[in-house]
N, C-alpha and C positions, 0 to 999 in steps of 0.2 A: 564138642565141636559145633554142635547143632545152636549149641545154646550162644553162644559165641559169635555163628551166623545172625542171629536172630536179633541180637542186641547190635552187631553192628550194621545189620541194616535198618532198625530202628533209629541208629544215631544219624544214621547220613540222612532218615527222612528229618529227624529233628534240626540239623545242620541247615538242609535243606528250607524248612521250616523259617527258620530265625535267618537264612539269607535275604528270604523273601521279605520276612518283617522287616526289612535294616532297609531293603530298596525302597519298601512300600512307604515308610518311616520317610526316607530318605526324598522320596520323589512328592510327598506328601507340603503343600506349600505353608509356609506359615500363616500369610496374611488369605484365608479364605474366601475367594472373590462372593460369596454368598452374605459376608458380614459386612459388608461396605457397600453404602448407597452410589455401586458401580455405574449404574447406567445416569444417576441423575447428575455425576462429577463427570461422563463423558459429556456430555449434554450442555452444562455449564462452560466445559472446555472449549467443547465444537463454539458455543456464542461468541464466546471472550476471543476465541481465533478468527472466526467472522468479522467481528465488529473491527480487532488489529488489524485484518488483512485488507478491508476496506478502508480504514484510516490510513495506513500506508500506499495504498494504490490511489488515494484521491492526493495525498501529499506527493505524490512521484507526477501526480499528472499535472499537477499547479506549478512543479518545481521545475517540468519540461516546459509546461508552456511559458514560466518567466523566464525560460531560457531562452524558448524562442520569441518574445517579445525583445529581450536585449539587440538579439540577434539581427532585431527590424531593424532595430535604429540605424546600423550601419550598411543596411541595403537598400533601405527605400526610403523617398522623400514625398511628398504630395504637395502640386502647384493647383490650388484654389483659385476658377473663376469666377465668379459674380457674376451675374447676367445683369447688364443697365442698358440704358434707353442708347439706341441707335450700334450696340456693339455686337458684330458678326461672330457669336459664336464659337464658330466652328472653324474661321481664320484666328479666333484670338488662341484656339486649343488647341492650333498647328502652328504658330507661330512660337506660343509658350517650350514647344515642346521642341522647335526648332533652337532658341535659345538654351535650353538645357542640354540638349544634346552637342553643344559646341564644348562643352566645361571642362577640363581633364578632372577623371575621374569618375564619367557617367555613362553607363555602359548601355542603355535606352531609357528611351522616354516615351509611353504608348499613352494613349489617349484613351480613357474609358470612353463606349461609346453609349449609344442611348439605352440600347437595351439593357447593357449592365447596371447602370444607374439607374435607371426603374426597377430594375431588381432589388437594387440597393434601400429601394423606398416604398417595395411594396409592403413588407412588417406594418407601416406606418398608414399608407395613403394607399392600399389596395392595388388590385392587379388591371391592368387594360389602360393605366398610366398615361398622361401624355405630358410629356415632362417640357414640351413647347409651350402651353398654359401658362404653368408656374417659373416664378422662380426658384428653380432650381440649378443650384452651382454642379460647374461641371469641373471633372479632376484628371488630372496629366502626373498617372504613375512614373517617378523618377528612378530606375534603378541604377546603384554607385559603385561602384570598386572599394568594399571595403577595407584593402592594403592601401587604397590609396584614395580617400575619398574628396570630392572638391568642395571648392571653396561657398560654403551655403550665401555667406554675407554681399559674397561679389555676384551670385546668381541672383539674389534679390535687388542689388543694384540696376541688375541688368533689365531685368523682366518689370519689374515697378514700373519705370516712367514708358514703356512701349507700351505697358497692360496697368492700367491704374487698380483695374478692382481685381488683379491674379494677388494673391498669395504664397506664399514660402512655407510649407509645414513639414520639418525634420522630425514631428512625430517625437521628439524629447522629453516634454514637460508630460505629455498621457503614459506615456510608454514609462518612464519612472515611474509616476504613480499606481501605476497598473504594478510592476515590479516589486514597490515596498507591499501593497497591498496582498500579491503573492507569495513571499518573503514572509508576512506577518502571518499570513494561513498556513504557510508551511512550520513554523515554529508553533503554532498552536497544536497543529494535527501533530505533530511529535508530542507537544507536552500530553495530548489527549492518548497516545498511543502510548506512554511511558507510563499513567495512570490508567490501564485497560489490564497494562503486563504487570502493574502490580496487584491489581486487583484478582488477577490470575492467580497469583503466589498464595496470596492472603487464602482466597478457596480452596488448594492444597494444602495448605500450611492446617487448615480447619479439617477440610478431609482427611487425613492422614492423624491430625489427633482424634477425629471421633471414631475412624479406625483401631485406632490402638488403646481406647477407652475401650471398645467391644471386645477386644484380643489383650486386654491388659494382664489379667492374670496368666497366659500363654507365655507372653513376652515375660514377666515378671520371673516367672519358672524356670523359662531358658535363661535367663542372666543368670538368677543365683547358681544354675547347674553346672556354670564356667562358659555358657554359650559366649563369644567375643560379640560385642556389639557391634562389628564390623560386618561380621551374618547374621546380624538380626535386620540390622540397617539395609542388607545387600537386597535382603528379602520384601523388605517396603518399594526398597527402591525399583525393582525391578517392577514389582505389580502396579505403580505409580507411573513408571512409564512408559508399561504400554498404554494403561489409562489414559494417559496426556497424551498419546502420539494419536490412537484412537479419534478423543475429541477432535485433538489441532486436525488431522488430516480430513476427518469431513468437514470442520469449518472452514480450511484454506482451499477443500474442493470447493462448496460453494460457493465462497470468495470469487475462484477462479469463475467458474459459472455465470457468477453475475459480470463481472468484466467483459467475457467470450457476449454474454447476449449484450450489452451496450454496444460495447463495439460494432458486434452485427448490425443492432437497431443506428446506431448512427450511421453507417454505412448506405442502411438503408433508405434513407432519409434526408440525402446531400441536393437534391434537387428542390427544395423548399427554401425561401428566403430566412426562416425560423434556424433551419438548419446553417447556412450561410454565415449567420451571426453568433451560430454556436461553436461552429470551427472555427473561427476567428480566434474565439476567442480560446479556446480549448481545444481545440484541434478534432480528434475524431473521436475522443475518449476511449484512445487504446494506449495500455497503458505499457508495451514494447516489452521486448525478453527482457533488461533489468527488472519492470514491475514482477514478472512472474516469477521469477528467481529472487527477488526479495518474499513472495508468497510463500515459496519454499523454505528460504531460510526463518521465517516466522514461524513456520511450523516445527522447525526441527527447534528451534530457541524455547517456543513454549513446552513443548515435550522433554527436554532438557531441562527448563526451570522445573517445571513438574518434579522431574525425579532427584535434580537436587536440592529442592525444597520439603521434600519429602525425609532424601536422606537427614537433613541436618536437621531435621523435628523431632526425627529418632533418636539420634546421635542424644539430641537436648533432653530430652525423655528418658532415656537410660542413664544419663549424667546424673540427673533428679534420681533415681530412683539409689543410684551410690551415696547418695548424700544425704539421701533419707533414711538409708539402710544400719546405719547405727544408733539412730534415735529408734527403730523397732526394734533393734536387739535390745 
């Protein structure tokens, strides 16, 4: 009875034993993060997510501001004075503005006045201006009803022979070209941003075989043992993307980072005529909740290509190794 005792509490230690081996075995991962040049593939990742996340945040802010350049055309107009010999100024730029504001379709018409306009020319001719010196033309902002905007051709009728040297500028022919110009940046920064994410895959596709070059007789063992290639693959997969989430998330944080301080810095810096000419044209260089939410979706896409770039190099890998497997028998 003693004896019997004896042995069966040796088996449950041996039981006990080989349970531990099965978990240990079990929780033990295939692809060992100590054989793969983990940190220099996050590192790579984090750039390749940077350098996307900035291509996409400069093509959202080109693709807003040709939105809001379109959007000019049909708000505003600008009437061009000339300054010549014996003409009052400053009756011809209440007068012009008088005529514009009779037109159906024009919801005011304000007069830049001098200060703005020396603003407008200090970039060029410095500050403390005296824009009575020069000639310099002065400009009567039109804004129009864009449901219902009037008639440009009859306002130039009108305004022409009271004002010889006023002008008509709908702002059409720059504001296109400004458009295709933005249009062409925005298709490049894509083509550039499609060649960034493949160039992503391409350095997974390489990691993952030099991986499995290192772990090759491991993997080779478990297939011929009956392991399913579906858990060998599971196992790449899974180490491959937290690696790629890893990277993407510190390069799409810093992405964000650099966005948050432009933004700031241009905000900081609206009272310079430098900056004046840079909102214009670009606005404030923020690039609004869709740019950040496109940051986020970049990161989850590269981290995702990551790991099914991964998987299917395995998948291709153990394909190979069936097919080779009867020329070594």
């Amino acid at each position: 009875m003693t004896d019997l005792s004896v042995h069966h509490v040796e088996d449950q230690h041996a039981g006990k034993a080989a349970t531990t081996q099965r978990v240990q075995r079990k929780m033990a991962p295939i692809v060992p993060a100590q054989n793969i040049a983990g940190r220099a593939l996050v590192l790579v990742i984090a750039i390749m997510t940077f350098l996307s996340c900035l291509t996409f945040g400069a093509v959202t802010l080109v693709r807003d501001t040709a939105s809001v350049w379109e959007n000019q055309i049909s708000r505003e107009a600008t009437i061009q004075i000339k300054p010549i010999d014996g003409l009052d100024m400053e009756a011809a730029l209440a007068q012009a503005s008088q005529i514009a504001g009779e037109f159906p379709g024009v919801k005011s018409a304000r007069i830049v006045d001098r200060d703005a306009t020396a603003r407008l020319l200090e970039p060029w001719l410095g500050s403390g201006l005296n824009i009575d010196d020069l000639p310099v033309p002065r400009l009567v902002i039109v804004t129009i009803d864009e449901n219902n905007p009037p008639d440009f051709a009859a306002m130039r009728a009108a305004i022409t022979p009271k004002l010889p040297s006023a002008a008509l500028d709908d702002h059409r022919t720059w504001v296109d070209r400004l458009v295709a110009m933005a249009r062409t940046t925005v298709t490049i920064g894509i083509a550039v941003l499609a060649l960034m994410l493949s160039a992503t895959v391409l350095t997974v596709v390489f990691a993952t075989r030099g991986a499995m070059a290192g772990n090759g007789h491991i993997i080779e063992v478990l297939h011929f043992v009956g392991a399913e290639a579906r858990f060998i693959a599971r196992e790449f997969r899974h180490h491959f993307l937290v690696t790629g989430m890893k990277g993407a998330a510190a390069g799409g944080a810093a992405a964000v980072l650099v966005f948050i301080v432009f933004s700031w810095w241009s905000s900081r810096n609206m009272a310079t005529p430098e900056a004046d000419q840079a909102t214009a044209l670009f606005g404030n260089f923020a690039i609004g909740s869709a740019g950040y939410l496109g940051v986020v979706l970049m990161v989850l896409v590269i981290g995702a290509l990551t790991a099914a770039t991964s998987h299917v190099t395995v998948v291709t890998y153990l394909s190979d190794i069936d097919v080779r497997q009867p020329d070594a028998g």
